[in-house]
C-alpha positions as CSV (number, residue, x, y, z in Angstrom):
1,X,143.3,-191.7,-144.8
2,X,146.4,-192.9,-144.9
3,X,147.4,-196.3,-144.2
4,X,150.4,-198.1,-142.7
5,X,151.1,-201.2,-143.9
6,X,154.2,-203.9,-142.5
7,X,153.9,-207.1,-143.6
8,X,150.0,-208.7,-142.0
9,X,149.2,-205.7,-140.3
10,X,147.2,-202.8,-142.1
11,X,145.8,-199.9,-139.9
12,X,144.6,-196.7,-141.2
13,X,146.7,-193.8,-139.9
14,X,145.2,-190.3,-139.6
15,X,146.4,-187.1,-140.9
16,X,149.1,-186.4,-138.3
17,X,150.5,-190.3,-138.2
18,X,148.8,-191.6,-135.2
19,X,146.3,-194.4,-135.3
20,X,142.4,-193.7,-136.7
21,X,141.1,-196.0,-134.3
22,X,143.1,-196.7,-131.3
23,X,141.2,-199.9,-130.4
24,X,143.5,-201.6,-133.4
25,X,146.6,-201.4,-131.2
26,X,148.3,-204.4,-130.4
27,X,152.0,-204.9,-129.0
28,X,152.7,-206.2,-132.9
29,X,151.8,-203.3,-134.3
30,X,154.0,-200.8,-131.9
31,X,156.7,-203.0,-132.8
32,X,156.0,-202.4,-136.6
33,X,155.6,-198.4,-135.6
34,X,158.8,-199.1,-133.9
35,X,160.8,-200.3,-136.7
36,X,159.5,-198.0,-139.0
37,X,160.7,-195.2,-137.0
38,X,164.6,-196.4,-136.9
39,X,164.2,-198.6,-133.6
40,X,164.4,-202.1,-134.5
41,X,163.4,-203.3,-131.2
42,X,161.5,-202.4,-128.5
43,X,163.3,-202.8,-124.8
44,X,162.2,-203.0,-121.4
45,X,162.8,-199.7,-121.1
46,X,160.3,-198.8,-123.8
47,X,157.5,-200.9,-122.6
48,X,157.9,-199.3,-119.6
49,X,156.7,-196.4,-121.0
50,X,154.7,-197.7,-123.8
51,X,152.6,-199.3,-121.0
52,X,152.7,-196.5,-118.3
53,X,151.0,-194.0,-121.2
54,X,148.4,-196.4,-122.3
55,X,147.7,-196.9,-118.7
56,X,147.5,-193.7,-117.9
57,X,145.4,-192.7,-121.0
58,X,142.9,-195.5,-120.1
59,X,142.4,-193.9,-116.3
60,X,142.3,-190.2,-117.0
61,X,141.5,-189.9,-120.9
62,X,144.5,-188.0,-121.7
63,X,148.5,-188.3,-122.4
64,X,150.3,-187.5,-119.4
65,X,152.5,-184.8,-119.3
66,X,156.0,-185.3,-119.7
67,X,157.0,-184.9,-116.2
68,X,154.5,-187.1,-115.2
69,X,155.8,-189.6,-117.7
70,X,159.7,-189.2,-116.7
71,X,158.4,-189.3,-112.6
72,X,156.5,-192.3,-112.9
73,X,158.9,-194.4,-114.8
74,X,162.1,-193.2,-113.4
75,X,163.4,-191.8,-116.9
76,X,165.3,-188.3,-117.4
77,X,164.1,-186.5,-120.7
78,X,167.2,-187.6,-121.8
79,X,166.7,-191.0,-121.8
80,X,162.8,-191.1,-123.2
81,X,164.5,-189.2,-125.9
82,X,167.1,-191.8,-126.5
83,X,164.7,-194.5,-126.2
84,X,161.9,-192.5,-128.8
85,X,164.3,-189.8,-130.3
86,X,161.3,-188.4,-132.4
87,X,160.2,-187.6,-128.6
88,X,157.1,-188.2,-126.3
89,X,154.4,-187.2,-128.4
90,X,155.6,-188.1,-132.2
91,X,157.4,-191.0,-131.0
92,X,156.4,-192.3,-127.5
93,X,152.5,-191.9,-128.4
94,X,152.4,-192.7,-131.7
95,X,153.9,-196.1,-130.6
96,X,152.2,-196.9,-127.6
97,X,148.8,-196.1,-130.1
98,X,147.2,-193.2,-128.1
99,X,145.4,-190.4,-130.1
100,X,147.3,-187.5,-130.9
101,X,147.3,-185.2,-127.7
102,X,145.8,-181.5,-127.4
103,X,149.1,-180.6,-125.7
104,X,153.0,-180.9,-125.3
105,X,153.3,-184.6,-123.5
């Protein structure tokens, strides 16, 4: 497996980027997911989302779709673009440390 490594932390990744085991998320390590994708810090605006898709993820097992995700924190596609521009699933998820999901976020 691959493995991401940014200065103390180490995670495994698995094929597709996202995190082998979930449960070694932490706010440091989105941060360090952050950066490594081109955003050198995360806002309010993206712990907004960051949180609403773990949150919802921990309820109902699944990513939200992206309307749900844009409804429930008041973003426009637009802007969850500009705040993740590799988008909701590569960016947005892989951040916030959810699995990869089945379907278009």
């Amino acid at each position: 497996m691959p493995v991401f490594d940014s200065g103390e932390i180490r995670i495994e990744l698995d094929d597709k980027g996202y995190l082998a085991n979930p449960g070694q998320w932490t706010r440091e390590v989105a941060a360090a997911l952050a950066a490594a994708e081109s955003i050198p810090e995360l806002t309010g605006d993206h712990w907004k989302a960051i949180d609403f898709l773990r949150a919802y993820q921990d309820e109902h097992g699944v990513a939200p779709m992206i309307r749900v995700l844009c409804r429930e924190t008041g973003f426009s596609l637009k802007r969850i673009y500009e705040l993740f521009p590799k988008g909701p699933t590569k960016g947005a998820c892989r951040i916030a440390g959810l699995p990869r999901p089945d379907s278009c976020v």
